[in-house]
C-alpha positions as CSV (number, residue, x, y, z in Angstrom):
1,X,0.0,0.0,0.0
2,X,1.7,3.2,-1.2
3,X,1.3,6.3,1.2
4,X,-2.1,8.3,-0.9
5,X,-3.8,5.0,-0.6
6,X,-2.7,4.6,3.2
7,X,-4.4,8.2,4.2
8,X,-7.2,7.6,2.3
9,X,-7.9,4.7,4.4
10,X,-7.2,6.4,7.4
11,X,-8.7,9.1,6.6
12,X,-12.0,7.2,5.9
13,X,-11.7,5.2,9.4
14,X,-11.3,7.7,11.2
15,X,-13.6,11.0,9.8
16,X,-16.5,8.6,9.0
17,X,-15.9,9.6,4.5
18,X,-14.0,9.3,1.4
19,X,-11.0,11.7,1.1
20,X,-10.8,13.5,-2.1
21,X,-7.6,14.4,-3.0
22,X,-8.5,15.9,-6.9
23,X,-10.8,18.4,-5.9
24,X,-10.9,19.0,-1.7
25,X,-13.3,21.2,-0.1
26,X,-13.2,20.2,3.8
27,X,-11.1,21.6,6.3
28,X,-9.9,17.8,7.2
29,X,-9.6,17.0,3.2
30,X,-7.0,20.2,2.7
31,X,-5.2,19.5,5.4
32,X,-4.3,15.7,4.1
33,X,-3.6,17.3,0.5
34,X,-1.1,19.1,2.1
35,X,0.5,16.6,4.1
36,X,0.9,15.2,0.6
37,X,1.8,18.2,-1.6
38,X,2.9,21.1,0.4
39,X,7.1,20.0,1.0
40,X,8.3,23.9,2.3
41,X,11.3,23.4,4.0
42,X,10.3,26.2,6.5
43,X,7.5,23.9,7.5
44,X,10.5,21.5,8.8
45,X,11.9,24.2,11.0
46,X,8.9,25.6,12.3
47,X,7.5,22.3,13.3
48,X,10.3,21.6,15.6
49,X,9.9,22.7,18.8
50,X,13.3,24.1,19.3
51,X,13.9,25.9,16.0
52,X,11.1,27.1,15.8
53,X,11.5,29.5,18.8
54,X,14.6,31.6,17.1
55,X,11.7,32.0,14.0
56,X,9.6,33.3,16.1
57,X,11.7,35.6,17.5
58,X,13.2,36.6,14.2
59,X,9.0,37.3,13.2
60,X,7.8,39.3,16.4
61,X,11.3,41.2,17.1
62,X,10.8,39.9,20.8
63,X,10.9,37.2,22.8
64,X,7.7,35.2,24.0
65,X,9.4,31.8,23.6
66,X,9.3,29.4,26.9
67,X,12.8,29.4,28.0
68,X,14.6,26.4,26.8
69,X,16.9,25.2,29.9
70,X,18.6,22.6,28.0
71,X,18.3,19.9,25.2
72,X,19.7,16.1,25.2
73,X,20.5,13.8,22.3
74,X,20.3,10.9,24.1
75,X,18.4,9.6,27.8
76,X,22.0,9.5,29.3
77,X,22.7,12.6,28.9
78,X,19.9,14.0,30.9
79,X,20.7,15.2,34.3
80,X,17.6,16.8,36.2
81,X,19.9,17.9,39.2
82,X,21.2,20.8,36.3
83,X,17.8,21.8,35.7
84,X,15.6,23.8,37.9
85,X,12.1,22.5,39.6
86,X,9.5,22.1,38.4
87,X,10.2,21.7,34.6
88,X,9.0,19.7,31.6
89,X,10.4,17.2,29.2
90,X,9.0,17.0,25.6
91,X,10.1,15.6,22.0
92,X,11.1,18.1,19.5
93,X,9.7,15.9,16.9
94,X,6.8,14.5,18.2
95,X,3.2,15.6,19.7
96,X,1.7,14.6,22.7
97,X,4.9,13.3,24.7
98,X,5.5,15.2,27.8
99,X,7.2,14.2,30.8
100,X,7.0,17.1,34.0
101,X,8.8,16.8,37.7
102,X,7.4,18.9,40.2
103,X,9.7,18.2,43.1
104,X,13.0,15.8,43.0
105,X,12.1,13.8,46.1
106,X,9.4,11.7,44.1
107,X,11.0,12.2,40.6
108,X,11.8,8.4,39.4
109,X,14.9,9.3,36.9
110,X,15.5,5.4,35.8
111,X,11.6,5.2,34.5
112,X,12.0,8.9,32.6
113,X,15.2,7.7,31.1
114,X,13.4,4.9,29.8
115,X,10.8,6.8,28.6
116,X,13.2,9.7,26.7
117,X,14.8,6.4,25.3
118,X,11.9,5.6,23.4
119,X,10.4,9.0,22.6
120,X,13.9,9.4,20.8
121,X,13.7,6.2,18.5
122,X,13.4,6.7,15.0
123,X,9.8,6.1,15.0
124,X,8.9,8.2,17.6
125,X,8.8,11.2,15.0
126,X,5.3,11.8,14.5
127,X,5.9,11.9,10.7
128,X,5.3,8.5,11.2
129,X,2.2,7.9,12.8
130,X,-0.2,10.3,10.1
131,X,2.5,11.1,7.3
132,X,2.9,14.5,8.6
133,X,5.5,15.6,6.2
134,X,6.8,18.8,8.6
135,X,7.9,16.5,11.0
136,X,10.2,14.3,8.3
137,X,13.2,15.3,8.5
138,X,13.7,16.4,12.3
139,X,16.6,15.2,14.2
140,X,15.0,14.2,17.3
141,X,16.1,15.6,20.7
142,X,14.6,16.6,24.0
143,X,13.6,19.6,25.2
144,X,13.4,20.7,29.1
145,X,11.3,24.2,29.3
146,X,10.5,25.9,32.6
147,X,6.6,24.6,33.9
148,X,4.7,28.1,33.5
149,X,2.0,27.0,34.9
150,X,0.2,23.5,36.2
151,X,-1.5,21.3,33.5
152,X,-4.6,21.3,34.6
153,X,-4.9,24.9,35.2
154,X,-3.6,25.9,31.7
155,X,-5.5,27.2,28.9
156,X,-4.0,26.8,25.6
157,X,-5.4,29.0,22.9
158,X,-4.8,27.7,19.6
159,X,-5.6,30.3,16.8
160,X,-6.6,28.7,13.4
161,X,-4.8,31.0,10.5
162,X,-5.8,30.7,6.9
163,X,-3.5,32.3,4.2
164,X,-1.9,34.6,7.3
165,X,-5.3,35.7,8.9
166,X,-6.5,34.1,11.9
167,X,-10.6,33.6,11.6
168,X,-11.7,31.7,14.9
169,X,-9.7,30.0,17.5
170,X,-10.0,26.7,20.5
171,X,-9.4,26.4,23.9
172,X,-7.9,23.3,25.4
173,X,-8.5,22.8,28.9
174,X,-8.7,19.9,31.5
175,X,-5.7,18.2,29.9
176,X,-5.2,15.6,32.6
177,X,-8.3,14.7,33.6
178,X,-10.4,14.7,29.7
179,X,-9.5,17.1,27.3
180,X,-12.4,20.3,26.4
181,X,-12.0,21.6,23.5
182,X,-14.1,24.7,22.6
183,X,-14.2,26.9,19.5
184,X,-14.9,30.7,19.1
185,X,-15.0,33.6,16.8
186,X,-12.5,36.3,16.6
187,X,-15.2,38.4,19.3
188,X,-15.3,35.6,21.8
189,X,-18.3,34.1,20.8
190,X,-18.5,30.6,21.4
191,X,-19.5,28.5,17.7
192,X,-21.9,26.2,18.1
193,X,-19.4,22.8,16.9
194,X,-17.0,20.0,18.5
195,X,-13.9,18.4,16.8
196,X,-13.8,15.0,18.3
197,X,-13.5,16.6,22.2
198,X,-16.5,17.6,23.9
199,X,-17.0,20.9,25.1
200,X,-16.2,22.5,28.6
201,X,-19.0,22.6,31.1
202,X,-17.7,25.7,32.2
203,X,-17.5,29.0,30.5
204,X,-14.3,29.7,29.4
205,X,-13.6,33.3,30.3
206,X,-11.6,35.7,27.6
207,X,-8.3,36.7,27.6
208,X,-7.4,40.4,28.6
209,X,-5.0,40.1,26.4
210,X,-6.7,38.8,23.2
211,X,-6.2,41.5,21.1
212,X,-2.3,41.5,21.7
213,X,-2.4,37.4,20.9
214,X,-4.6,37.7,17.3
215,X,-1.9,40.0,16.6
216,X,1.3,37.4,17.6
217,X,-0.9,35.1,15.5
218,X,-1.6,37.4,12.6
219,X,2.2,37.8,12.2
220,X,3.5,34.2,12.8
221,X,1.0,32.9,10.3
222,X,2.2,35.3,7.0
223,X,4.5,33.0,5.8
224,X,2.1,30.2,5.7
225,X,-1.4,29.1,3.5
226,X,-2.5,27.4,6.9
227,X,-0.9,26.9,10.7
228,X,-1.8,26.9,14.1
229,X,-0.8,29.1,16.5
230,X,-0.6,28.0,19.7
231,X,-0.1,30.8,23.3
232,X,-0.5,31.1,26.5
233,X,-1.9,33.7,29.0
234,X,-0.1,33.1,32.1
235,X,-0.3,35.9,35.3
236,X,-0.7,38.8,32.4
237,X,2.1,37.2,30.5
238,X,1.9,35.7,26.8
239,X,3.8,32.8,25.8
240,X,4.5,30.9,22.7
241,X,3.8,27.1,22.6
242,X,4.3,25.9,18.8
243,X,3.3,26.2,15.6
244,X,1.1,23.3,14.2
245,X,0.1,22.5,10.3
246,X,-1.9,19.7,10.7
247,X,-4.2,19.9,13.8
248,X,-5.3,16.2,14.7
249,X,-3.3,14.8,11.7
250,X,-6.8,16.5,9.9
251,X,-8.6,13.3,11.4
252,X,-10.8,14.7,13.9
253,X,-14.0,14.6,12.9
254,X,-16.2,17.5,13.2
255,X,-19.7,17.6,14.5
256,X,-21.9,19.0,12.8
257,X,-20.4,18.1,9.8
258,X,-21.1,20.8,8.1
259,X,-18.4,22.7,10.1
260,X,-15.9,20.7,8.4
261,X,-16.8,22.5,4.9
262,X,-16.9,25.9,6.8
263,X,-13.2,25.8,7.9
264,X,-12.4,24.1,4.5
265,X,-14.3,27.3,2.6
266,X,-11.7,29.5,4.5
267,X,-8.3,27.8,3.1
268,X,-7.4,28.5,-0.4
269,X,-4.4,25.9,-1.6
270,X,-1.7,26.9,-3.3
271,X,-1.6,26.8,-7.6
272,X,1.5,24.9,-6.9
273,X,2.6,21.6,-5.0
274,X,5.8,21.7,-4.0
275,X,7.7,18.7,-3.3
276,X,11.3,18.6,-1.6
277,X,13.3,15.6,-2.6
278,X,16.4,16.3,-0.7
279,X,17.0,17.3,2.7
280,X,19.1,20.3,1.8
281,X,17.6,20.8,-1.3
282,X,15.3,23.7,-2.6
283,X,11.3,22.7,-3.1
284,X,10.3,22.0,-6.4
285,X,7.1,23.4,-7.5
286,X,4.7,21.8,-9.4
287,X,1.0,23.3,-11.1
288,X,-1.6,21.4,-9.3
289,X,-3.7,20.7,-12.7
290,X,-0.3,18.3,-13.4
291,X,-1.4,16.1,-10.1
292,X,-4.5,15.2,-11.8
293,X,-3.4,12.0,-13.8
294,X,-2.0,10.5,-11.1
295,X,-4.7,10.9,-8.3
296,X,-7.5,10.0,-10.9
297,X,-5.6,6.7,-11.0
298,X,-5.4,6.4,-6.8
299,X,-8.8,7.7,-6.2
300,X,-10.1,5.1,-8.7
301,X,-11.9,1.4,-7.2
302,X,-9.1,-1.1,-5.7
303,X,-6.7,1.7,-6.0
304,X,-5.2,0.8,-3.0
305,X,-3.0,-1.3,-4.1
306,X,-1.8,1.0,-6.6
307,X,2.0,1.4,-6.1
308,X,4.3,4.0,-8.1
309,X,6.6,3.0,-10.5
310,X,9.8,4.1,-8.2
311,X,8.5,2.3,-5.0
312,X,8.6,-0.6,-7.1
313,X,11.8,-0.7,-8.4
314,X,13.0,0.6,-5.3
315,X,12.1,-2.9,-3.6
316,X,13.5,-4.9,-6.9
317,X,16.8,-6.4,-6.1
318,X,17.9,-5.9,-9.5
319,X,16.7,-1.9,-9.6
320,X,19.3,-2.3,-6.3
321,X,22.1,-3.9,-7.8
322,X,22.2,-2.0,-11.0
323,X,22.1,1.4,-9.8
324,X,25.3,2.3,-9.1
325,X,26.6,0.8,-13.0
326,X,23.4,3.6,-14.1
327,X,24.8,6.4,-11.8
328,X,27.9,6.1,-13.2
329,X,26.7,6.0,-16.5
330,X,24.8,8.8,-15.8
331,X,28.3,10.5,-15.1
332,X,30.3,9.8,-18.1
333,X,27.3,10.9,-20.0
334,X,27.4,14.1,-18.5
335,X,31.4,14.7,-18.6
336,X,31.4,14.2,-21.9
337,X,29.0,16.6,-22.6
338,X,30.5,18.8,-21.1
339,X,33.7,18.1,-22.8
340,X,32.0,18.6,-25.7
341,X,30.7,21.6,-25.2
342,X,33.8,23.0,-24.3
């Protein structure tokens, strides 16, 4: 099963219908075309929780970041007696993996250690678990922040941006004891929707400083066709938390429904795809009319088994063995026309 046909059957699992990839008009539909098609290598960097923070400071000309105390390439390396109490652990590359000691006396370091050592495997990158391709090529590494406030006293205000304007944002509160999630306009009224979380029983108050945050968002969210912008209001104080481009993996249903084609109505996609084949390579872009052929053949019946030509040779033994006789081929091709030329 090649990846299209792999988030197509995700994608129907878990939103409840078909993904369509030629011609997508929900929110949760864009957001898998641009897992797919949208290869900016700024995405890379801002999707990695410590990069990220010198772009934001670079954006706002100030710094809201979290402090970062210290990051570890390995579980050895970490030391909590060098860090001050209380503080948090997370995964650069990931979402959803933190670790927090609140005092040393009940802080089992031999557990945390094994838990760093498999945040920090390979597969641990959350590329892997939706095909989120921001979170690709990050070289994974562990974070320790400051706590700015406890868990399940902190509301995290995630403003949804579309092409650089922010149109409504979500609370998230209760983390530790059932997640609320709870949508509003740009005026603090509350829309009448859930994405997968149920909302709070309790009113959520507004921020004083709201105005000040849509305007942090506003200016993170130029360079992008559609992020998240994630902030805290802690004790009159704003704080950055990250920068997401995929909220849910877009595989959080919406309910209504309808709401899904709302948010969708308010992102435009790019004329191009771009596609970045190498690491340290520029993005190639691509007219989106040129995708056509090849998702009317995956978004035709039994296409997923449908494999590209390259994955298949790149499984072929032969493709394997041949390749380096081709790249050198390749080679003296080119030196001679070069030669020739000259």
């Amino acid at each position: 099963m090649n990846q299209i046909a792999f988030i197509q059957e995700q994608f129907r699992h878990q939103t409840g219908y078909a993904l369509n990839l030629r011609d997508p008009r929900a929110f949760n539909e864009k957001l898998q075309w641009f897992k797919l098609f949208y290869q900016h290598p700024l995405l890379t960097r801002c999707a990695d929780k410590i990069t990220v923070k010198d772009y934001v400071r670079e954006k706002l000309g100030r710094d809201i970041c979290i402090p970062t105390l210290a990051t570890y390439g390995s579980a050895e390396e970490f030391n909590p007696d060098e860090l001050p109490v209380p503080f948090v652990l997370k995964l650069n590359s990931g979402s959803g993996q933190v670790a927090i000691c609140r005092e040393r006396a009940s802080f089992d370091l031999a557990a945390t250690r094994c838990q760093l050592e498999k945040w920090l495997r390979p597969t641990s990158n959350h590329y892997f678990h939706s095909f989120e391709w921001s979170y690709k090529d990050i070289g994974s590494r562990i974070i320790a922040e400051p706590m700015i406030g406890e868990p399940s006293m902190l509301t995290d205000y995630k403003f949804m941006c579309f092409n650089g304007e922010p149109r409504c944002l979500f609370t998230a509160t209760n983390r530790t004891r059932g997640l609320y999630i709870d949508f509003f306009d740009l005026d603090w009224n509350h829309l009448p929707f859930t994405r997968l979380h149920p909302n709070s029983p309790a009113p959520i108050p507004r921020p004083e400083k709201l105005p000040e945050m849509l305007d942090i968002a506003r200016t993170l969210a130029a360079d992008f066709p559609f992020v998240r912008v994630d902030l805290y209001c802690q004790n009159g104080k704003i704080y950055f938390g990250e920068l997401t481009f995929c909220p849910g993996g877009g595989l959080e249903p919406f309910s209504p429904r309808d709401w899904d084609r709302q948010l969708g109505d308010w992102l435009a996609l790019p004329d191009h795809a771009l596609f970045t084949p190498r690491r340290d390579g520029p993005p190639i872009a691509v007219p989106r009319e040129q995708l056509d052929a090849f998702l009317l053949l995956v978004d035709t019946p039994g296409a997923g088994a449908v494999e590209t030509k390259a994955e298949r040779m790149q499984r072929s033994l032969s493709w394997r063995i041949t390749a380096p006789l081709r790249a050198g081929r390749r080679l003296i091709s080119k030196l001679a026309g070069a030669k020739t030329r000259g």
